[in-house]
C-alpha positions as YAML, in Angstrom:
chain: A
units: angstrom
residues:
- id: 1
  name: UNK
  ca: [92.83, 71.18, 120.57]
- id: 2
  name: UNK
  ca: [91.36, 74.77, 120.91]
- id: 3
  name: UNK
  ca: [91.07, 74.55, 124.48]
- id: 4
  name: UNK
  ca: [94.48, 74.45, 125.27]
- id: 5
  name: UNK
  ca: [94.96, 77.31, 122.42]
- id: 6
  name: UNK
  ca: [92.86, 79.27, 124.55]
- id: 7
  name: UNK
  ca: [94.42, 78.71, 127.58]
- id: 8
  name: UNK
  ca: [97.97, 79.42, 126.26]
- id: 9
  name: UNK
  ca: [95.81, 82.34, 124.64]
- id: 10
  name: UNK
  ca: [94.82, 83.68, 128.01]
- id: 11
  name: UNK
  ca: [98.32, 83.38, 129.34]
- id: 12
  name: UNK
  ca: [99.92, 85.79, 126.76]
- id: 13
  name: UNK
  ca: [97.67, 87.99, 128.15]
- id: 14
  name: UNK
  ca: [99.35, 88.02, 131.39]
- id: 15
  name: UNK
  ca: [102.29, 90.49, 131.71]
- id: 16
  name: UNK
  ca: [105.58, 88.59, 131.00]
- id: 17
  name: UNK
  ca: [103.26, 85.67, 130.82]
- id: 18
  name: UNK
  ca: [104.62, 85.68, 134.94]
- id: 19
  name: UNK
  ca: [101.37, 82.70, 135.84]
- id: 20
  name: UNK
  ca: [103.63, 80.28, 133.44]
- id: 21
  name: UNK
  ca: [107.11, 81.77, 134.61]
- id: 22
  name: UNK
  ca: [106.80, 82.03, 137.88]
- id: 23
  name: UNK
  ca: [105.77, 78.19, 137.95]
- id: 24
  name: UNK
  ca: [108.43, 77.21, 135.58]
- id: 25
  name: UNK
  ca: [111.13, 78.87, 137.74]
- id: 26
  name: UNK
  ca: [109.59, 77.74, 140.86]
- id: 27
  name: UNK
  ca: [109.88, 73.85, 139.91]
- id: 28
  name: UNK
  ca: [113.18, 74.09, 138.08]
- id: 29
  name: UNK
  ca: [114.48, 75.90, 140.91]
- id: 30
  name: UNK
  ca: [113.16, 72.80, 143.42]
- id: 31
  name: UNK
  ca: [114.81, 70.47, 141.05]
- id: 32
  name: UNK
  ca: [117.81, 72.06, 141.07]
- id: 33
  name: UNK
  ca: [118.24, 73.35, 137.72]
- id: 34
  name: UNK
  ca: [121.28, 75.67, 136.81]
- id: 35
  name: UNK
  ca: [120.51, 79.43, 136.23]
- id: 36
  name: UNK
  ca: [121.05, 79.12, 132.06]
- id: 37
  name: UNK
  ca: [118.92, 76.67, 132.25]
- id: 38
  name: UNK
  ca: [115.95, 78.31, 134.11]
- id: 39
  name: UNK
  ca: [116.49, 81.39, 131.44]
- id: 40
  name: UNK
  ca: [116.49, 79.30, 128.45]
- id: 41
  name: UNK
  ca: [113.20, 77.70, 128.92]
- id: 42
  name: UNK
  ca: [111.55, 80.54, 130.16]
- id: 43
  name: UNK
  ca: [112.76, 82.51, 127.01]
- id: 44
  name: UNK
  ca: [111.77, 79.85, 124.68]
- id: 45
  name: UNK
  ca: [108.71, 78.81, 126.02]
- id: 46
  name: UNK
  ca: [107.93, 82.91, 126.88]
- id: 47
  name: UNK
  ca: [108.69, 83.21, 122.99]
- id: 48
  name: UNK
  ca: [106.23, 79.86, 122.15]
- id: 49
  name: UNK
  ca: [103.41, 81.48, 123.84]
- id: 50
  name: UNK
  ca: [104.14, 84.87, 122.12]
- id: 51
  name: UNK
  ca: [104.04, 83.02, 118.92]
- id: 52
  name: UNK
  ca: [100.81, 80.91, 119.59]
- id: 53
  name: UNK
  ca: [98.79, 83.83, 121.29]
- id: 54
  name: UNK
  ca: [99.57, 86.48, 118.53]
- id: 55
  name: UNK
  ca: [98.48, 83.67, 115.88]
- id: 56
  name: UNK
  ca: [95.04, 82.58, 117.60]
- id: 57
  name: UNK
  ca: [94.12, 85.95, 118.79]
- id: 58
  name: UNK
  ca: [94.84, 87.30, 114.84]
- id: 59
  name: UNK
  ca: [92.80, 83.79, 113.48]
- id: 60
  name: UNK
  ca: [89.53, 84.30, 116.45]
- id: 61
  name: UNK
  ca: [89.34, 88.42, 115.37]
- id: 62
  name: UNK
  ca: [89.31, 87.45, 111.77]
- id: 63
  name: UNK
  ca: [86.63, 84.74, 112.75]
- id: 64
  name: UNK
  ca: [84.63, 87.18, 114.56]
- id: 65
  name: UNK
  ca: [84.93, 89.75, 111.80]
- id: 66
  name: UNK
  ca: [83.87, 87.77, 109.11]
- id: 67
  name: UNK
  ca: [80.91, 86.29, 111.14]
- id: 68
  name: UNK
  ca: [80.00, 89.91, 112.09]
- id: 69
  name: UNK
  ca: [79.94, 90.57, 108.63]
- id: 70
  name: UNK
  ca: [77.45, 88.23, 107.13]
- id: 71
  name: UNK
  ca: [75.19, 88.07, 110.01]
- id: 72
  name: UNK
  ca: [71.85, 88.76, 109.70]
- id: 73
  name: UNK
  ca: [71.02, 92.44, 109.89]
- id: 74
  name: UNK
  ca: [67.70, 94.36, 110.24]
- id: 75
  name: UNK
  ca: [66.79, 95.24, 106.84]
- id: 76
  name: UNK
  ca: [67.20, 98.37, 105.54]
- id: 77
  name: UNK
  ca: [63.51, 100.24, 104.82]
- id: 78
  name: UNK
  ca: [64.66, 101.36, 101.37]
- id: 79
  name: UNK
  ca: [65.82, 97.15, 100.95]
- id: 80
  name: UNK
  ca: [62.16, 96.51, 102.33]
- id: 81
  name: UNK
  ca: [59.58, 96.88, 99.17]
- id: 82
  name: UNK
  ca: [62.08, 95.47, 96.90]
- id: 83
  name: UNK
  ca: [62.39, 92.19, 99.36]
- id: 84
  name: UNK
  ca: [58.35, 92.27, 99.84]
- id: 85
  name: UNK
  ca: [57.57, 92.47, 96.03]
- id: 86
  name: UNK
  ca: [59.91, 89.12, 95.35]
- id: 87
  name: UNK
  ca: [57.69, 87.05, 98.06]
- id: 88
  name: UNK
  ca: [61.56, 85.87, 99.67]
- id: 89
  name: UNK
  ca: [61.74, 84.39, 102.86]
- id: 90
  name: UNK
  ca: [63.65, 85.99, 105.80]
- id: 91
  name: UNK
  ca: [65.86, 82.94, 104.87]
- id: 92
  name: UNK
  ca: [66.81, 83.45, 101.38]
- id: 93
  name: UNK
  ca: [66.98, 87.59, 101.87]
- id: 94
  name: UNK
  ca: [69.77, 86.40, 104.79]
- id: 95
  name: UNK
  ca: [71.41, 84.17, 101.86]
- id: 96
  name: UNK
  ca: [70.94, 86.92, 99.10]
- id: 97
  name: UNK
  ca: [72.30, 89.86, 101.39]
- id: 98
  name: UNK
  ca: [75.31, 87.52, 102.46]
- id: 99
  name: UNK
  ca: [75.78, 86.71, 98.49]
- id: 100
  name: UNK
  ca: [75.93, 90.05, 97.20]
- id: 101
  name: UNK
  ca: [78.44, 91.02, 99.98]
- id: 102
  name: UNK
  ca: [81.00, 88.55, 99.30]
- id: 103
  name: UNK
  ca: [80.15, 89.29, 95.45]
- id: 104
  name: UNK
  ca: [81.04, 93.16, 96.49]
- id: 105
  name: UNK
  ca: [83.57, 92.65, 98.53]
- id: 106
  name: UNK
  ca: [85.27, 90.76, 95.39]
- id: 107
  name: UNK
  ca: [84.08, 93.47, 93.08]
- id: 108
  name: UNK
  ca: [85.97, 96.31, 95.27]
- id: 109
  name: UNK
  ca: [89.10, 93.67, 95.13]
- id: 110
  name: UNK
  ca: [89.55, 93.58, 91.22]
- id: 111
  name: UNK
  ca: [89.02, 97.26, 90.43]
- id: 112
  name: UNK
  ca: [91.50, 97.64, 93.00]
- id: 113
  name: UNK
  ca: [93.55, 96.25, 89.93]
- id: 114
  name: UNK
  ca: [92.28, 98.73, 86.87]
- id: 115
  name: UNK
  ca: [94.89, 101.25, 87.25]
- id: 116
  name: UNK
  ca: [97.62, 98.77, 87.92]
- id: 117
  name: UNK
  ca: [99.55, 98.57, 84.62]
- id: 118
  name: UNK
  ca: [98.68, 99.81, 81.07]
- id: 119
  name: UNK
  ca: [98.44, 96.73, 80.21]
- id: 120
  name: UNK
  ca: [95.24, 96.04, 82.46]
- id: 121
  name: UNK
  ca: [93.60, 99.33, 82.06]
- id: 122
  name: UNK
  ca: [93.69, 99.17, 78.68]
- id: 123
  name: UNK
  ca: [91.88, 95.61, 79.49]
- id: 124
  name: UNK
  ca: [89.13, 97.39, 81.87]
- id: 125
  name: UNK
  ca: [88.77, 100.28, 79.33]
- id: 126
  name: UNK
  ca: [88.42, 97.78, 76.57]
- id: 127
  name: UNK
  ca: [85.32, 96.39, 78.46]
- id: 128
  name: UNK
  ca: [83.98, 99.06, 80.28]
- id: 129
  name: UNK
  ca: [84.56, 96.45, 83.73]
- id: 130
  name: UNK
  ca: [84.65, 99.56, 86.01]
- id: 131
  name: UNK
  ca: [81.08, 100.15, 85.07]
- id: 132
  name: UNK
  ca: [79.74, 96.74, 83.72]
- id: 133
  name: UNK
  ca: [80.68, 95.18, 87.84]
- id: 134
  name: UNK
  ca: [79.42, 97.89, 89.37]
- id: 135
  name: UNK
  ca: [76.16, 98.05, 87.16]
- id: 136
  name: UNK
  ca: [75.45, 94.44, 87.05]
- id: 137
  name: UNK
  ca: [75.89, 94.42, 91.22]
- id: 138
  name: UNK
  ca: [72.91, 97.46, 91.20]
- id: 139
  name: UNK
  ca: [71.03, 95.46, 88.85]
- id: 140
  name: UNK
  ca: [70.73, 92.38, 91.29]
- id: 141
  name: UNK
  ca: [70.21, 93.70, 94.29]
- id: 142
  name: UNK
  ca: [67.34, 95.24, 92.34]
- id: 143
  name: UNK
  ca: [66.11, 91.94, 91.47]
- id: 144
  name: UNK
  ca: [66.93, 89.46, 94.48]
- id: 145
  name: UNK
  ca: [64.31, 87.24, 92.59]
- id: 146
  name: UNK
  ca: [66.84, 86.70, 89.66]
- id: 147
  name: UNK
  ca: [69.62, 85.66, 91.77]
- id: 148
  name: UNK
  ca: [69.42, 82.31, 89.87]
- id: 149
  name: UNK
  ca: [70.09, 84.11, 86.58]
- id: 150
  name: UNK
  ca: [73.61, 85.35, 87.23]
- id: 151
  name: UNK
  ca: [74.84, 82.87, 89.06]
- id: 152
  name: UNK
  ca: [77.64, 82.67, 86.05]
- id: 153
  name: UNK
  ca: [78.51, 85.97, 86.54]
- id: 154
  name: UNK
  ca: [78.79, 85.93, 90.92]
- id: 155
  name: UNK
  ca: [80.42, 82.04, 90.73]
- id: 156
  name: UNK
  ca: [82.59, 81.58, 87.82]
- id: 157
  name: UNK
  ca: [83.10, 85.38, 86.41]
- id: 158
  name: UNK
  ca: [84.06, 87.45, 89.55]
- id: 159
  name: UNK
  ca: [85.98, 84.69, 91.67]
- id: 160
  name: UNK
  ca: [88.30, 83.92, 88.24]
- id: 161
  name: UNK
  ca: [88.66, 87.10, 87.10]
- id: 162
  name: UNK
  ca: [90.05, 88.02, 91.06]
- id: 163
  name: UNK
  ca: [92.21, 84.89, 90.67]
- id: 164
  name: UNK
  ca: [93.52, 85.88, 87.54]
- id: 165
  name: UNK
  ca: [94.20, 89.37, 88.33]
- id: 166
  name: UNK
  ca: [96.15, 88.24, 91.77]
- id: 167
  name: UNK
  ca: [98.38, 85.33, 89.22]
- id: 168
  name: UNK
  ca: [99.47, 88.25, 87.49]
- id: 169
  name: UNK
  ca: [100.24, 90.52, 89.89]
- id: 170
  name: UNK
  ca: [102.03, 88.57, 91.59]
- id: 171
  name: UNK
  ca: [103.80, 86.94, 88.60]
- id: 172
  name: UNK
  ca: [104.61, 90.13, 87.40]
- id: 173
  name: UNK
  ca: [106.33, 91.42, 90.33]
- id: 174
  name: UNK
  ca: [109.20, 88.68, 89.90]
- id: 175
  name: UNK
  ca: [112.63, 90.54, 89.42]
- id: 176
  name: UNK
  ca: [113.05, 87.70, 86.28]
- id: 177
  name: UNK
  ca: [112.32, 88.89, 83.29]
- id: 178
  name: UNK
  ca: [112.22, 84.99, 81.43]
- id: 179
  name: UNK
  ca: [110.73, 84.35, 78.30]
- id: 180
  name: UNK
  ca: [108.55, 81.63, 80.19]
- id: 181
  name: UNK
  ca: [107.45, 84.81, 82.93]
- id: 182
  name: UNK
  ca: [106.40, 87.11, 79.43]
- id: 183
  name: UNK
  ca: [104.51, 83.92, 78.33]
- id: 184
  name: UNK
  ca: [102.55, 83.61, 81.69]
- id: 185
  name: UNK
  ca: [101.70, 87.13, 82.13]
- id: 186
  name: UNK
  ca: [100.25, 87.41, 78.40]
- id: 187
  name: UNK
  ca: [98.41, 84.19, 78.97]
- id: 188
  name: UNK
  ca: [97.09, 85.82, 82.39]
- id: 189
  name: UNK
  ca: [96.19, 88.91, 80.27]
- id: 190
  name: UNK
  ca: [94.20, 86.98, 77.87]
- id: 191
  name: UNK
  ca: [92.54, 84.97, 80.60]
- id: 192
  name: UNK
  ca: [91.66, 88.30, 82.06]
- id: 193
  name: UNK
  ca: [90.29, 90.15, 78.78]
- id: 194
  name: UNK
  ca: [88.21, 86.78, 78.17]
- id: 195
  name: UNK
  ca: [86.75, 87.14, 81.63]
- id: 196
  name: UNK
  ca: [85.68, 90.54, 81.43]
- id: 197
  name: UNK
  ca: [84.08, 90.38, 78.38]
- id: 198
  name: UNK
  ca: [81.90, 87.72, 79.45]
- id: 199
  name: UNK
  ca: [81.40, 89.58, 82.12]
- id: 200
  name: UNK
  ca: [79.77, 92.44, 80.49]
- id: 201
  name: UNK
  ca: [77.82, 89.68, 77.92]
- id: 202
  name: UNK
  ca: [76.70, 88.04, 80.86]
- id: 203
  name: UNK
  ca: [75.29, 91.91, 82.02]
- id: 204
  name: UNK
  ca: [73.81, 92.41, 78.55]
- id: 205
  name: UNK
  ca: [71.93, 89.48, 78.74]
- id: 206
  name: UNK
  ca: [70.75, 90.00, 82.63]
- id: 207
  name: UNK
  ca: [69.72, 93.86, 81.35]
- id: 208
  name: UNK
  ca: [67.86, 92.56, 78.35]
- id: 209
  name: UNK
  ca: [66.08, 89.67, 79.38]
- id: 210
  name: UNK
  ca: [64.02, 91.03, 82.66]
- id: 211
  name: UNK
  ca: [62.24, 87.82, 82.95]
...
């Protein structure tokens, strides 16, 4: 199947895709095939190609990006001492470094969010989640030994409290202004408050408890 992507790939390339036009005129004209005809499939399968090239060429580069992203990487000398201290393998420091930058990535997401209504910063504010995320990231990259510790915090806190925080965005920006919308986006709101506060227990607890 992604061969022949590829190929039709490699043809949108091609100025007015003319290797695939010229041979689709070519035979319908040998056949015989009336003008409108010859236009309409070279216009719809010109526009098929369009379609299929811009969508594999979009789906490889965002591939290619992602792979680029969390591949390994020379380590950084000031990363060094901190990764020699913890006795990790070059292994586990890939999985760590590849961990915390989805985990940041996700971070930069939801305080992309704080200022977004009253209603949420007064939700960040209430917690301190500005600080607590970015403080609690800091603390485990200092610690890549304690990974295991706030696993809570990178697999259930950060990826729900993004979810949550997309719901009601998106809920909110329905022109309806139902009684069963108003229900949803205070449900959202308490789903969010409840996720940043354990959020910053599960940071008090990782700050306390060095061992």
């Amino acid at each position: 199947m992604n061969r022949p992507l590829q190929y039709i790939a490699k043809i949108g390339q091609y100025p007015f895709y003319w290797p695939m036009n010229v041979t689709i005129i070519f035979l319908l004209f040998v056949f015989g095939t009336p003008y409108y005809q010859i236009t309409f499939w070279v216009l719809a399968l010109s526009f098929l190609v369009f379609v299929i090239s811009n969508i594999y060429t979009a789906n490889i580069a965002d591939h290619q990006s992602n792979r680029e992203r969390y591949k390994p990487r020379r380590v950084p000398k000031s990363r060094k001492a901190i990764y020699e201290e913890t006795d990790l393998t070059d292994q586990e420091i890939h999985f760590f470094r590849s961990e915390m930058a989805e985990a940041l990535d996700t971070i930069e997401t939801i305080l992309g969010y704080e200022n977004y209504n009253t209603h949420l910063s007064m939700v960040f504010k209430r917690y301190d989640t500005s600080k607590v995320l970015k403080s609690y990231f800091q603390a485990i990259t200092q610690a890549p030994d304690r990974l295991n510790q706030a696993t809570d915090f990178l697999y259930h806190v950060l990826p729900n409290l993004k979810g949550a925080l997309e719901q009601y965005t998106a809920i909110n920006q329905a022109m309806d202004k139902s009684p069963r919308k108003i229900q949803k986006l205070t449900n959202l709101r308490e789903e969010i408050a409840d996720l940043a506060q354990q959020g910053q227990s599960s940071f008090d607890s990782f700050t306390n408890d060095p061992e």
